[in-house]
C-alpha positions in Angstrom: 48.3 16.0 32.5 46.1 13.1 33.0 46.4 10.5 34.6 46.1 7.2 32.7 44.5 4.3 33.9 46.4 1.2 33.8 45.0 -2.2 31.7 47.1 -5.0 32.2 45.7 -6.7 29.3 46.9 -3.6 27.0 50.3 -2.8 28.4 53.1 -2.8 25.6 56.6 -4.2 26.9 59.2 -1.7 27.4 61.6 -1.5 23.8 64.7 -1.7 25.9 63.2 -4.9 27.8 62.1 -6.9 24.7 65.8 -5.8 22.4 67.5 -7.6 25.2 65.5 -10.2 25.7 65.6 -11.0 21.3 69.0 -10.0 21.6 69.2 -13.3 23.8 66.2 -15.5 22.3 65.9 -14.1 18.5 62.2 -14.2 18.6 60.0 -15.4 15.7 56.7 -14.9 17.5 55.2 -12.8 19.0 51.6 -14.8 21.0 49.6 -12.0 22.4 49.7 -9.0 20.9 47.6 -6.3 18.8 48.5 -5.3 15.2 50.2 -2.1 16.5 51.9 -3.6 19.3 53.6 -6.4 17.7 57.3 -6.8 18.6 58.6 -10.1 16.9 58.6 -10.6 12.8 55.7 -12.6 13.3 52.4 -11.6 15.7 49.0 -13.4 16.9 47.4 -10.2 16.3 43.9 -9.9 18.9 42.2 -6.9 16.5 43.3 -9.1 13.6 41.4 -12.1 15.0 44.2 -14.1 16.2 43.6 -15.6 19.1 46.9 -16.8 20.8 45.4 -19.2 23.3 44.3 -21.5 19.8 46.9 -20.4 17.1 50.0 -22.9 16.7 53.1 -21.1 18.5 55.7 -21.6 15.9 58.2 -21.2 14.8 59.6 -20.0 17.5 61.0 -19.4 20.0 57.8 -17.2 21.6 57.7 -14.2 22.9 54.7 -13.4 25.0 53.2 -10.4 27.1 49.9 -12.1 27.4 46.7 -10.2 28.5 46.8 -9.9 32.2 43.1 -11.1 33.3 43.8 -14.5 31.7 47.4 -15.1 33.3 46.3 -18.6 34.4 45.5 -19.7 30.8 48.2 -18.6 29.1 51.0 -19.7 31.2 48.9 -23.3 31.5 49.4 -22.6 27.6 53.3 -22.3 27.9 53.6 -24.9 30.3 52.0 -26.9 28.2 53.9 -26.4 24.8 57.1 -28.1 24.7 58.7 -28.1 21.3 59.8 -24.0 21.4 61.1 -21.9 24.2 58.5 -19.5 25.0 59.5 -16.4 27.0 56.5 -14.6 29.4 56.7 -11.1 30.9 54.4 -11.6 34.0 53.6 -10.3 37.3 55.8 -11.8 39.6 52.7 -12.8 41.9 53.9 -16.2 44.1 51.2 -15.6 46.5 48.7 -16.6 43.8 47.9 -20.2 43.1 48.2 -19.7 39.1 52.0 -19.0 40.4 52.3 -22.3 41.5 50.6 -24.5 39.3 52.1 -23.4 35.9 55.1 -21.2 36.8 56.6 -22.9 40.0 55.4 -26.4 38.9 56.2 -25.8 35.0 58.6 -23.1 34.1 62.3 -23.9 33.1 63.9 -21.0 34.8 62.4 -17.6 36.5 63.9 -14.1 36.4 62.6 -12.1 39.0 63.6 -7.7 37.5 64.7 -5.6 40.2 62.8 -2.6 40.3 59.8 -1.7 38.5 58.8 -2.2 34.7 58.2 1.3 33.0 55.3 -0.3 30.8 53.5 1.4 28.2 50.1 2.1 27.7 48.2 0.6 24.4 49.0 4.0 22.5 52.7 3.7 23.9 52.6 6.6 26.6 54.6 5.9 29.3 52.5 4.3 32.0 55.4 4.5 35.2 56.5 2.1 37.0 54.3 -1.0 36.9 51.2 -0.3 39.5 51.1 -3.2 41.5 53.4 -5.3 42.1 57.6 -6.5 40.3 58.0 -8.3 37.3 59.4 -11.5 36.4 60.3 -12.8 32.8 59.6 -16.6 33.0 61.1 -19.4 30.4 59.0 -22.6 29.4 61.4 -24.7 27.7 62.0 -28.8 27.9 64.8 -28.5 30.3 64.1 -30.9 32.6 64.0 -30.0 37.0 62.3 -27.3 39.1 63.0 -23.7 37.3 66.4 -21.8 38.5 65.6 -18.6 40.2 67.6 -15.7 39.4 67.4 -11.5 40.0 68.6 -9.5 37.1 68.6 -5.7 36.2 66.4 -4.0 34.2 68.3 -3.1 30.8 69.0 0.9 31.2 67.1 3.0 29.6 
């Protein structure tokens, strides 16, 4: 079998992940995805020329699995945009100083996943567990404060 190479910018969230995370949030939008990818009733579609960074995120609230060689932007993006809840599936990376200027500094609450994301490649093969480091789902909101930490399970299979 071979062996696929990972993109960070093309990995599809798990289904079990996102259905409980919308079974939380109900999302209505769905910031950085591809036509065939798109998980909420509503998507800022890349191939479709969408481009999340400059669409209006609403209504939400947002989901978002944003391309992983911009992390920096889009988070400053979420930070940023007060007036929905937007919901990030990122790599949980607080030795990097994006971490702690727009997730640290900006982010309501943090939820670091024990264990290892089974992402998905962009034709939804099973990549394994994520390559390179844990995975945290991180909530931009307008509660006020530094962001509450907490660890949660991954949903089962």
């Amino acid at each position: 079998m071979k062996k696929l190479k990972p993109n960070g910018d093309e990995f599809r969230t798990p289904p079990r992940l996102y259905r409980a995370l919308d079974a939380e949030f109900h999302f209505r939008l769905d910031a950085a995805c591809t036509s065939s990818n798109k998980l909420a009733p509503r998507g800022l579609a890349r191939d479709l020329g969408y481009n999340g960074l400059l669409e209006p995120w609403a209504p939400g609230p947002v989901f978002c699995n944003p391309p992983y060689s911009d992390l920096p932007t889009w988070t400053r993006r979420a930070r940023l945009f007060e007036r929905e809840t937007v919901v990030m599936v990122l790599p949980s990376d607080p030795s990097t100083g994006w971490w702690h200027r727009e997730v640290a500094a900006g982010a309501s609450e943090i939820r670091f996943l024990q264990g290892r994301v089974w992402f998905r490649s962009a034709e939804g093969k099973e990549l394994g567990r994520s390559f390179f480091r844990g995975t945290a789902i991180v909530i931009f909101d307008s509660r006020p404060g530094p962001p509450i930490h907490s660890y949660i399970e991954l949903p089962r299979r």
